[in-house]
Each structure stands twice: as structure tokens, then as C-alpha cells.
N, C-alpha and C positions, 0 to 999 in steps of 0.2 A: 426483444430478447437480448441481452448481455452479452459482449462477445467473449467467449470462453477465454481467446487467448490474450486479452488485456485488463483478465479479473486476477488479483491473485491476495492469497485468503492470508488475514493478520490475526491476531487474538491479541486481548487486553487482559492483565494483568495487573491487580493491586494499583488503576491509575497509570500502569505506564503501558504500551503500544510494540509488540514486537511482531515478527514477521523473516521470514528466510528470506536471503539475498535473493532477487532474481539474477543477476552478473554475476557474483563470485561464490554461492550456494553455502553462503555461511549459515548456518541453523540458528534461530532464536536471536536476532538482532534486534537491539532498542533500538525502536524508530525515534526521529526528534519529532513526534507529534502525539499531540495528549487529546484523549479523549472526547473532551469538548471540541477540539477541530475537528472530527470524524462526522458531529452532527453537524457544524460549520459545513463541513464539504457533502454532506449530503442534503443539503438546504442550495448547494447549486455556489458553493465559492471554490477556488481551483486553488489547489497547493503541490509548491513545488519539494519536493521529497528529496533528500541527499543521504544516502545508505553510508554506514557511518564505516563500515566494515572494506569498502573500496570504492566510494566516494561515485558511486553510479548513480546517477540523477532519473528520477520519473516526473510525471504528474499526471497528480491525483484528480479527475477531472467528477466524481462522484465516489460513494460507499451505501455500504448497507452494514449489517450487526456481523458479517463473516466476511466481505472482500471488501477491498480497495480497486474500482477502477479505474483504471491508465490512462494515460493518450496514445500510449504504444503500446506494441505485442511485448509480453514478457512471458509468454510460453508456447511451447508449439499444439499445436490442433493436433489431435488425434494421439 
């Protein structure tokens, strides 16, 4: 099972990757990662993620076609 609190959901648009800040709650931030990396990182390769909106760093340790999973919590349970 997924752990809920280190999934958090992206959508693609038109070729580019956005997604809300998990640190500073900005709505609809381009991610710097394109499409073709989201298959990359669910085929098992780890990418380091820099949120362009206040420079909070993740990574992305897997995905699927709705989240990006983390290495850390980025939201709370329940």
C-alpha cells in the first residue's frame, strides 16, 4: 500500500507537469519535469525535485498517471 502521506497528486498539461506546492501552498506550479521523466521515475530512477515557487526540495522516489511519490511526508494523515 502507498503511504498516503508521501503521495501527492500532479497533472500534466499540454507536455508540461504542474502540481501545488507542498511548503509554501502555491496552486498550479510548473514542475522542472517533463513527462518522459515520470515514466523514467516509475521504471525505478529517483529525481531530485526543486519547487520553483520557494525553492523546497523533494524526491521523487516513484509515480504513477495521478501522484508522485516522495521520500518524505508531505502531508498530514487523517
Amino acid at each position: 500500500m502507498i503511504p498516503f502521506e508521501r503521495a501527492w497528486p500532479y497533472d500534466v498539461m499540454m507536455k508540461d507537469v504542474f502540481a501545488s506546492c507542498p511548503f509554501c501552498g502555491t496552486d498550479n506550479v510548473l514542475l522542472p519535469l517533463k513527462p518522459r521523466e515520470i515514466k523514467e521515475i516509475s521504471q525505478g530512477k529517483k529525481k531530485l525535485l526543486v519547487f520553483p515557487c520557494c525553492h523546497g526540495k523533494l524526491t521523487v522516489v516513484d509515480a504513477d498517471q495521478d501522484y508522485l511519490l516522495t521520500d518524505t511526508a508531505v502531508r498530514r494523515r487523517g
